[in-house]
Structure formats: C-alpha cells, structure tokens
N, C-alpha and C positions, 0 to 999 in steps of 0.2 A: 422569270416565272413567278416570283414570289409576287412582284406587283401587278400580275393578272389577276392575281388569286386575290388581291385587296380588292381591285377594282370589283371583282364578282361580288365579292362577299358584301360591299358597302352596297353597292346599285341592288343586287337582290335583296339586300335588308329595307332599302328604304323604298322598293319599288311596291310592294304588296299596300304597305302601309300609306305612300301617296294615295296609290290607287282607289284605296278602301276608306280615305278622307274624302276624297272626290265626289265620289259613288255616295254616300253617306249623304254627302251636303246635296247634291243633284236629287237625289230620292227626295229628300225632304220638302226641295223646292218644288219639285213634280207633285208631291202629294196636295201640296197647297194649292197648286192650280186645280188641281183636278177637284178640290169643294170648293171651288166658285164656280159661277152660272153658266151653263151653257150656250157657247158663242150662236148667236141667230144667223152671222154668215157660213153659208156651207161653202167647203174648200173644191172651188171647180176651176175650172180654165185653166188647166195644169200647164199648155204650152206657155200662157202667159206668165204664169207665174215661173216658170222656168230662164222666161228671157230677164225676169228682173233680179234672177237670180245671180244671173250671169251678169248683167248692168248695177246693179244699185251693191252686192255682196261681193264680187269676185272682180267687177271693176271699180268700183270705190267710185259710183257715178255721181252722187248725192254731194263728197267731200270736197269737187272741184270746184264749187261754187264760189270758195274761199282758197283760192289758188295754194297759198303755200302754207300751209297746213295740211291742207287737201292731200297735196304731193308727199308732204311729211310723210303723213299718214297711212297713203298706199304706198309708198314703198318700204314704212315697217312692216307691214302687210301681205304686199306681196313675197319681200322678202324670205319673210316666215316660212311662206308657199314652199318656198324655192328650196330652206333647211329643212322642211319634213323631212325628206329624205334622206338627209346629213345627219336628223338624229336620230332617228330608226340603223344608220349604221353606226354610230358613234354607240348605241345602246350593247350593240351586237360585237363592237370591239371588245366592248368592258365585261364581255363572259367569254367570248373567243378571240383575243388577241386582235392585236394589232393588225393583222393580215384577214380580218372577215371584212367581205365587202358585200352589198347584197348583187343580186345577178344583173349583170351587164354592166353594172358600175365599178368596174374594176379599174384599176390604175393604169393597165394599159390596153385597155379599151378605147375605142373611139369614144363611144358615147362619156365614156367615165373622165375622159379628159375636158369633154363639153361641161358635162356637169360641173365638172372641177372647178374650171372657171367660173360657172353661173354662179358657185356657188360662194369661193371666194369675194365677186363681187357682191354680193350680195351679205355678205360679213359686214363690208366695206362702208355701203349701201345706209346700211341698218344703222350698224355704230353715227355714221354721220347724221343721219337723220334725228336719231336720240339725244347728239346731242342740241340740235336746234330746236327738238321738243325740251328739252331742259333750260335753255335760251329763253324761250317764250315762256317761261314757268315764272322761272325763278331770277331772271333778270329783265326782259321786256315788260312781263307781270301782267300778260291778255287779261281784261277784264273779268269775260265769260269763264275762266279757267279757273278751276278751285286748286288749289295747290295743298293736293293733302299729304299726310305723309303716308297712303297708299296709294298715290299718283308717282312720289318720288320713289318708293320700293319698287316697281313694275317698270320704271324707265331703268333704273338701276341694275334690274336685272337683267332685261334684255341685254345692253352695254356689255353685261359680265359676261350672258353667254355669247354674244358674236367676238368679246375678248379670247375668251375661252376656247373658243373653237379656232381661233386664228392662233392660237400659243400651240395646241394641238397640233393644229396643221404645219405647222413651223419644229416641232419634235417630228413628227412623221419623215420629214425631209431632210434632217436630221441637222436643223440650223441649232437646236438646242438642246443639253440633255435627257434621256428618256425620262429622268424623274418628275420630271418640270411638263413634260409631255402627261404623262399619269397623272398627274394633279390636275391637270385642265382636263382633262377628260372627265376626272370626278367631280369636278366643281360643273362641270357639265351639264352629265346626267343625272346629278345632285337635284341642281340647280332647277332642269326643267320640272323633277317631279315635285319639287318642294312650290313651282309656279303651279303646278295640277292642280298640287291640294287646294295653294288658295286660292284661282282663278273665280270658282264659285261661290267666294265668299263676301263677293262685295260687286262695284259697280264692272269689274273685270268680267263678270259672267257673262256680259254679252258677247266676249271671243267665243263662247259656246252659244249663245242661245241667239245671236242675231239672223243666223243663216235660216233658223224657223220663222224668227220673226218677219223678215221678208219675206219667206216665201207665202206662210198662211197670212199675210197682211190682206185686211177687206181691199180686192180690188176694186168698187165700186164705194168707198168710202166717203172719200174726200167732201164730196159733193151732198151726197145723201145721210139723212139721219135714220139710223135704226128706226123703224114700223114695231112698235109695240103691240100687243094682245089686248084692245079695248076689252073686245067682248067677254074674254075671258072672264067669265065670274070668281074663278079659283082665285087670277093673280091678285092680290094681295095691295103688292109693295110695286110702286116705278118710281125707276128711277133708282139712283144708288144712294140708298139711306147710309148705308151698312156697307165696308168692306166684301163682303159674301154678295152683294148684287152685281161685282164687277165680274165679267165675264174671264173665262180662262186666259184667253186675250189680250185681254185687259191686263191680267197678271204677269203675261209674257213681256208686255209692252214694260212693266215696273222694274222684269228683270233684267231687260235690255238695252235699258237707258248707260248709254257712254257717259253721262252726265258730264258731256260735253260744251254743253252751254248756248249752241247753236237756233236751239230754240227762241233763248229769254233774247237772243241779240237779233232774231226777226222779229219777234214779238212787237206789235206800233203800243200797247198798253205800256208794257215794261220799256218801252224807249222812251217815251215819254215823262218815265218817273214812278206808272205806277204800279200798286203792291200784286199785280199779276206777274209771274212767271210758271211759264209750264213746267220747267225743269223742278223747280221747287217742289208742284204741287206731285209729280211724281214722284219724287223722292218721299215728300209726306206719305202717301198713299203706300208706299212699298215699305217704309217704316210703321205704318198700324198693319199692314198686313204680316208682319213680321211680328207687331205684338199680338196681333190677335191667332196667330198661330195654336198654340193650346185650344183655344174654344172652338176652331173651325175642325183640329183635329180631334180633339180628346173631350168636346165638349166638356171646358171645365167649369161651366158655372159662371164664367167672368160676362159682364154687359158688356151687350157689344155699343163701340163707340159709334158717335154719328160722326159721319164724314165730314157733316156741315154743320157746325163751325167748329167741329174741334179739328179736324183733321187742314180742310180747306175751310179758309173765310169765305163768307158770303162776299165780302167787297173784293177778292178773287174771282170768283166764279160770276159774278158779274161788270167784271171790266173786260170780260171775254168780248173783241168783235168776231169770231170766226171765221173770223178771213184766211185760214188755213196755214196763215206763211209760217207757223213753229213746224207743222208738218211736212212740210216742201224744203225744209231746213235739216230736219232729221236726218241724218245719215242711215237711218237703223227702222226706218217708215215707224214708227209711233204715232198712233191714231192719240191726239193730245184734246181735239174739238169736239170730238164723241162721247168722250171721260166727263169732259165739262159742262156738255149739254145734258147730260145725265144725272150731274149734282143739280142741274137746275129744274130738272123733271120731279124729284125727288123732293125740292125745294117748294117749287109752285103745287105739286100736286096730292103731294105726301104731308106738308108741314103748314100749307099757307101760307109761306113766308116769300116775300118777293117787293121789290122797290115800290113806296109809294105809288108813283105816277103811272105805273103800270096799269093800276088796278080800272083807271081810264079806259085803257089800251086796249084791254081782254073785253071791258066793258061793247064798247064800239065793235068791235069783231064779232062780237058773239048778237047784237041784235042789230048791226046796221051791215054788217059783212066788212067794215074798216077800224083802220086804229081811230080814226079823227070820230068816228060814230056820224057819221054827216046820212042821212038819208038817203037813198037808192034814189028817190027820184031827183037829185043834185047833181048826180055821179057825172051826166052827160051835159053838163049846163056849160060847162067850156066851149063844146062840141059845135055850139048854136049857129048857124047858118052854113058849116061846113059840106050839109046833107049828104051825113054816113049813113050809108045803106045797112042796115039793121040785117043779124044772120039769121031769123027767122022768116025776113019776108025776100028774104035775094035765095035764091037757087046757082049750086055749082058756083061758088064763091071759092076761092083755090086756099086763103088763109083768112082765119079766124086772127082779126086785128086785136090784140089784147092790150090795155092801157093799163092794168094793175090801180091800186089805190093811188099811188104816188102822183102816175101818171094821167089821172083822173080826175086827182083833190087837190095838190099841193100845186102851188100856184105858179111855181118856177116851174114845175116839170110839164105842165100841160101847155105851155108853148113851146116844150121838146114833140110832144103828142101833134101839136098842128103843125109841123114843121115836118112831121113824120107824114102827115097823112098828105100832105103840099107833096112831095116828095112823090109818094107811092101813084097819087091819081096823074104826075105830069108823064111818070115812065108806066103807065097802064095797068097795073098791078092790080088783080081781082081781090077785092077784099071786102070783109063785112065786120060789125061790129056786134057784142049784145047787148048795147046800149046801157039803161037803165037795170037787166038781168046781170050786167057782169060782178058777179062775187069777188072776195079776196083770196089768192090762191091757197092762203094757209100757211105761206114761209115765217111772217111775223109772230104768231102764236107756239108751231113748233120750236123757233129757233130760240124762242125765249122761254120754253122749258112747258107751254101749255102744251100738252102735248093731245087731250083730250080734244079741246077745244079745235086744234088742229087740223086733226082727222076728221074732227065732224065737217071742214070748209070745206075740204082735199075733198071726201066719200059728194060731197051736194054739186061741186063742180063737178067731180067724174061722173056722175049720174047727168049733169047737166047736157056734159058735154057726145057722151053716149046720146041720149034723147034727140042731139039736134045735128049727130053726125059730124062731129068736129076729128079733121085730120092731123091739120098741120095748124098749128099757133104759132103769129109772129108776134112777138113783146119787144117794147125799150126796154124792158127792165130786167138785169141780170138773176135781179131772185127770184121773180118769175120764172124766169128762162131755166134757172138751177132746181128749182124746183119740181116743175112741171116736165122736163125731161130725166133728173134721177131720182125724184121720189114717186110720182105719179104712178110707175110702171107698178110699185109695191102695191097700189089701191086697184087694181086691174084696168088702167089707162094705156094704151096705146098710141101715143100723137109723137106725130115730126116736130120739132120745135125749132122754131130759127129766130136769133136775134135780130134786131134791126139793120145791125152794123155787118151782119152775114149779108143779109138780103140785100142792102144797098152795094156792097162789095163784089153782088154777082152784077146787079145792073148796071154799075161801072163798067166789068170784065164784061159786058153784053154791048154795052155801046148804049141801052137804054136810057140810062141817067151820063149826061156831059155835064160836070161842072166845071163852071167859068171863075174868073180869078177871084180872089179872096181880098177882103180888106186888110187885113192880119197877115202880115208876113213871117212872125216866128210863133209856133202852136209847139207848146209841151205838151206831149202824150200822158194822160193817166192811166192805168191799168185798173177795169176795175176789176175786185178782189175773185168776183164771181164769175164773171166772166173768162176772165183769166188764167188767174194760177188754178183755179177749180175747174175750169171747162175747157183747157186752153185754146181759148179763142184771142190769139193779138193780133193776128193779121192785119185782118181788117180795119182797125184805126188807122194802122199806118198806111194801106194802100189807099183810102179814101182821101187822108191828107195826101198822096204822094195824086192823087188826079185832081189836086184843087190846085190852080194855076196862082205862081208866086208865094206858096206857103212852105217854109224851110221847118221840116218837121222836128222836136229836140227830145230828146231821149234824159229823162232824169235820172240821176243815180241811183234810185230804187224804181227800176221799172219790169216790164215782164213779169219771167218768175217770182222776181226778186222786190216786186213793185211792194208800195208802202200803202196800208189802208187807208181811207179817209174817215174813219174813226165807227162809221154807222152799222155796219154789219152787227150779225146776233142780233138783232133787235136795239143795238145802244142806239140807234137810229130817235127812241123812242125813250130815253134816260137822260137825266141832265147827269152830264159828265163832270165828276169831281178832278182837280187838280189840273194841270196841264191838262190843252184838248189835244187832242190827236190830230186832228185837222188841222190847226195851227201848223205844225210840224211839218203836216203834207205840204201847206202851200210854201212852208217856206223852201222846204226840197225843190217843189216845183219851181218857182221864184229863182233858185239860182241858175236856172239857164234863162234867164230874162228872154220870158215869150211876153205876148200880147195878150198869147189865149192860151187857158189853157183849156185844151180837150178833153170831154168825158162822154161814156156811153152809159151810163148809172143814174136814173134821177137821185138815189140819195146821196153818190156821189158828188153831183152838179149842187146842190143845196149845203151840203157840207163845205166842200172848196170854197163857191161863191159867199157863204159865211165866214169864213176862214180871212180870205181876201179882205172882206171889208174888217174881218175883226182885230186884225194885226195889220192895217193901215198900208192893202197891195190895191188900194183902187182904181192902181193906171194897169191893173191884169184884168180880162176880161174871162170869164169861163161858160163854156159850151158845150153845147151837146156835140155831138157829131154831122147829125140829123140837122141841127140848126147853123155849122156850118157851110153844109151843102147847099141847104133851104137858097140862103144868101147867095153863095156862090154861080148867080146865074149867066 
C-alpha cells in the first residue's frame, strides 16, 4: 500500500506541472503563428486530405523511399500507436493500483491477451529499432543526420521507456520483486511527462504538430506559385522581406521540420557542393522567428531583420532549381520551393536586388515576350516551309500547338519542335499554331521571383487565348505545360493541357503512330523535373521507348520520383552557375548505365544534358528528345 501511495503522490506531483510546461510552450508557439500572414490556400478537399492523412502521417508513406530508416522510423511510430494505450493504463495503475485496467483490456479478456501481445511486441519492436537509430547516429555517422545531444536524449528515452515498461511487465508476473516493478512504473510515467514537457521545445514538436502539417498542406502546391494581389493599391510589401510576411503556414512548416536531413540529400544544388540547403534555410527562418518573438508579440521596438541576407544568403536563394525534389523527400510535406520563391519576389521586387545577367532576361520578356529578347517576327523563322496552319485562319482545329520560347528560339530545341510537328501531321492530328502572336507563358519571370512582370504575360496570354477560343494546348515543354495547367486557372483560364509525350503515347495506344526500329539500342530515361515529380507524368517516356523496335530502355539511379535535375529549373536556366554544374553530375548519373542516348522530354533539359556530354568529354552519348526519337524511328 505504502508504495501506491508513492506512486500517486510522485505522478500527481509531476503531472500538473508537465502539463502546464507543455501548454505554456504550445500557446506561445500558436500565438506566433497566429501574427504572421494569412494563408492564401483555403483548406477544402477534406476527403483528400484525409486519405494523406492516413498515407503520408499514420503510414509513414513518404519515409519508405529510403528503405531502412524509413522502416526504422515507422515502426518507432507505429509502435508508439500501439503503447497509448499501455500508458493511459500504466497512468491509472500509479493512482489505483496494480489491478486497474481500462475496459475490455483486462487480463483475462480475450481482447486484453491480443493487446498484450501487440503490445509486448511492440516494447520489442521499438527498443530494437532505437538501437539501429543510435547505430546510424553515433557509429555509421549518416551524413544528413545531425547528432545533437537532443537527438541522443529523445533515442535515450524512448529505450528507457519500452525498458521500463518491460521491467514492469516482468514484476506484474511476478518474475521480479514488486519494488523493482514500482520503480519502473515511475520511471515510466515520470519519464513520459518529463518527454511532454520538452517535446515542444525544439525540433521534437513535430510528434505534435506534423499530423496539421499534412493535413492543411497546399494540396495544389507543388506545381503552382501563390497569385499575389497586383492590383491591390493597399499591399505594400511582396514577397517575404520580414519574418511577419511568412504565412501561418509557413510557420507550421518551421515547426515541423524533423530536421531530418532528407531534403539537403535530394537537393541537385547541395549535391553538388553548393551553399543551398533547405533544411538549413528552415532552421534559419524558425530561429529569427524565434528572436523576433518580442516585436511580433509585444511590439518591442526592436528592427525587424531582413530575411535576405541576414537570415538567408542571396547565393541560397538563388541556387534554388525548383524542381521540387526537397519537397517529395519531406516526410512531414514542407512547402520548401514556395518559401524561396518568396525571398526571391521580395528580392527582385521589394529591394532591386537580383543576378547580373538577369537584368537581360526580364529585359527581353517584358518588350519582345522572351528571355533572348529576339523579336516576334523571328519567333516562326524555323517554322519555314513546314506550312503550319496558323489558329486564326484554320477553323475547329482540336489543339493549339504551343512551341514556348525554347522551342521556338533556341536552336537545339526547335528540331525537337519539327520533329514534333513531322510526327503530329504523318498520324493526322488537327492542329494550328499562333505563329508570330505566340507570347511567353510567364514561368520564367515568375519563377525567378518577377512576379509583376509575370502576371502581366499570364493576364495578355489568357485574354489572348479567351479571344481566339483556345481549349486544349499541346506543348514540348514541361514549364509551359506546368504552368498553363496549375497556374493559369488562378488568372480565370480554363484549358486541357497535354504534353507531347501524352499525346504521342495515346497515338501509340491508337495504332495511329507505328514506330519502326531505332538506331540506338540502349536509351536512359531522364525525368524531367516538371513534368514528373510535379505532374506525375513518367509513363509515357517509358511506353514510347518500349514501342520503338530494338531499344532496351535504362532506368538511372535517380529516376521517377526520385529523378535528379538537370540544373535549369527556377529560371538557373538563365544564370551562369558557380562552382560545380549540376548538369555535369546528371550526365554522369546517366552515363553509368552506358546508353547511346540519352532520352528527354524538356528543351532545357535536352540543352543542359547535351552541354553536360560535351562538357565533361561523354561525346560517344547522344541525347534526344523523345519526339525526335520517334521522328527517326520509321
């Protein structure tokens, strides 16, 4: 009796005060979100957001991409699951005795013998896995893994309690004395609330704040960049100057981070060397929002810092390609690409401040509709004797042929463009062009942080394309394609959008297009980044190489989801790249499945690689389009 009476007295002493440590730090951090900006995504599509809830939170779908970690990881997780209910009775022994059990969980219950088991294994389960998480820590030494000594408190603990709880379970049965049994019980329920207090006091608060994080994640994100308030005269400020312009969001996303590392090890910047990592710049960002605490709450008078460059460098924020792969790596969805397009809106538009060469770039867009600034009546000069039916003067034309800048100017990709249009007139395809009218869609401008500029391309094409009845647009080009089907709708656009590598994939699956064998017997597939991991479109590469006779198609070690950028996305398309190129890197990836060819559906892809090839001496690799392996293929 005497050691119930301990057991009550310790756990109700220390449970109030857990409690109200917890609560205290959680309040604080709520209040913090709550004065930053209000999120522009409303939270709808609740079914959707339910199933990721269930896939990416409660199955750990994100962590298996890296197998044994992944497995590590949900099963200290799931395990966890499994002990709520082991320490909800364990709480209730240590004020009513050894013999409270909650209902139906009794010891000679059916159910309660199930549980017993599950849950025992699950002790089992846990301990082993902690210590392989300690393995990888402190003796293998994973790169990405910070080994703090609040990584080794939190492994350490867990360990204690599934120790603990199995020393317990072992007095209950009565393998060992009852005193030794009372000890582990209080080291217990000690244990977990002294883990309450400090869960939300460092990068642990995601055990609490992940489950929001997912589920209010922008599901329309990835692909699409926040539509700012041009006209608004009020707004002020774009862009995130200042801590306080980050969205609530945004804040959630800072308090969420595992600071797992997963990100900076997809990241093609940071693989390559250089000084971008997302994890990093999160961490930054949730440490000024942490000093700047006072002034958002209590307005104290302090300046507030600028994000750029004290918080985040400029040569950060511009070695971003936004190819998404830190965010398809998250376990915990972290919008990481929308943070950074925002210091760069902030940058270009708020400070002036923005790369040399750019100032070309914006230049060309803004009076010729391209980066190269080449004049509109140029635009079709490739075109010449192919005689494309123009969409003003063809009637019930089924798709609006779209070439983009790339695929219009740049010299490699516009024999992607005739090989596309070879292609489209041998299997009948209705199509029309707007010749010398076709503008730039506007991805270049916004993605590089003009975001003015941007919209005014986006608003003159959707006016354009309203005027002349445009449904459906087919593009080679993935940023076209990403653009004009997830940002367009924001401008009041309404168009089917299909990529090339769609379309020729149906006139395969039609019997319309038969290609004949290839010269090239091994094609490594590239993914590109837009197409891709942002729209998940892979099929189609692979089924267009698997109907070219004699082509053995090879999968590179970063492919799919998982594929590796070719350095040009964000607009680096358009920046000379310091240190290590990225592209280099790709080809050499690609390179180790010794193909001929290697495959792309991307003109900046196609330009980057075939740079890449000649530039690190792979001249016996050939790289293509898709479009222009078919072309051939007769």
């Amino acid at each position: 009796m005497r050691w119930h009476t301990v057991d009550a007295v310790v756990v109700g002493t220390v449970l109030p005060i857990a409690v109200g440590l917890f609560l205290r730090t959680v309040w604080g951090k709520f209040r913090l979100l709550r004065a930053l900006a209000p999120s522009p995504e409303p939270v709808a599509e609740h079914p959707r957001r339910l199933r990721e809830l269930l896939t990416v939170f409660l199955g750990q779908e994100k962590l298996f991409q890296d197998p044994v970690p992944g497995i590590m990881h949900a099963v200290i997780f799931w395990g966890f699951c499994v002990l709520l209910l082991r320490a909800l009775t364990l709480f209730g022994m240590s004020f009513a005795g050894f013999e409270f059990h909650l209902p139906w969980l009794g010891r000679e219950t059916v159910l309660g013998h199930c549980y017993g088991l599950s849950k025992d294994t699950a002790n089992i389960a846990v301990s082993v896995m902690v210590l392989v998480a300690l393995w990888r820590r402190y003796v293998a030494r994973v790169p990405r893994l910070r080994n703090t000594g609040a990584a080794l408190f939190v492994l350490l603990m867990i360990l204690g309690l599934m120790l603990s709880d199995m020393v317990f379970e072992a007095a209950l049965r009565g393998a060992i004395p009852a005193p030794a049994g009372h000890a582990a019980l209080l080291f217990h329920c000690v244990g977990i609330l002294v883990f309450l207090a400090y869960l939300p006091t460092g990068k642990h608060m995601h055990v609490i704040s992940s489950v929001f994080n997912v589920y209010l994640r922008p599901l329309h994100r990835s692909g699409r960049l926040t539509k700012l308030d041009m006209a608004d005269e009020k707004v002020e400020t774009f862009g995130t100057p200042h801590i306080e312009q980050l969205t609530w969001k945004d804040g959630l996303d800072l308090y969420t981070c595992t600071e797992c590392g997963r990100c900076n090890e997809a990241c093609p910047a940071n693989g390559v060397g250089k000084k971008l990592a997302p994890r990093e710049i999160v961490t930054a960002e949730k440490e000024c929002l942490q000093r700047e605490a006072g002034r958002l709450l209590r307005s104290d008078g302090k300046e507030a810092e600028e994000l750029t460059p004290a918080v985040v460098s400029a040569e950060e924020i511009w070695a971003c390609t936004a190819c998404q792969a830190c965010e398809q790596a998250c376990p915990v969805n972290i919008s990481h690409v929308q943070r950074i397009n925002s210091l760069r809106r902030s940058e270009v538009m708020m400070q002036g401040r923005f790369p040399a060469e750019l100032k070309r770039v914006f230049k060309g867009l803004e009076t010729n509709s391209n980066p190269w600034g080449v004049g509109s009546s140029r635009r079709m000069e490739w075109a010449k004797g192919l005689d494309l039916p123009l969409w003003r003067q063809t009637k019930g034309a089924e798709y609006l042929l779209y070439f983009g800048c790339a695929g219009s100017l740049d010299d490699r990709a516009v024999k992607v463009s005739r090989s596309l249009v070879s292609l489209l007139k041998r299997c009948g395809v209705s199509f029309a062009v707007l010749g010398e009218e076709e503008p730039c869609c506007g991805e270049t401008a916004r993605r590089l942080g003009e975001e003015a500029l941007g919209q005014t391309l986006v608003e003159q094409n959707v006016a354009l394309f309203n005027e002349l009845g445009v449904k459906k647009i087919l593009t080679s080009c993935p940023h076209c394609y990403n653009t004009f089907k997830n940002e367009y709708p924001d401008f009041g656009a309404k168009l089917e959008v299909v990529h090339h590598t769609q379309l020729l994939q149906d006139l395969v699956r039609q019997g319309s297009l038969r290609p004949g064998a290839a010269t090239a017997a091994r094609v490594a597939i590239h993914d590109s980044c837009y197409l891709g991991r942002v729209n998940g479109v892979f099929q189609p590469a692979r089924d267009l190489l698997a109907a070219v006779g004699g082509v053995e198609a090879a999968e590179p070690r970063r492919s799919g989801e998982r594929g590796f950028c070719c350095g040009a996305g964000g607009g680096m398309f358009w920046l000379e790249e310091k240190g290590e190129r990225i592209n280099y890197e790709r080809v050499r990836q690609l390179a180790e499945t010794q193909p001929a060819v290697i495959a792309t559906s991307c003109p900046y892809c196609l330009t980057m690689l075939e740079t890449g090839v000649a530039d690190i001496g792979r001249e016996g690799i050939a790289v293509k389009d898709l479009a222009e392996i078919l072309d051939e293929a007769r």
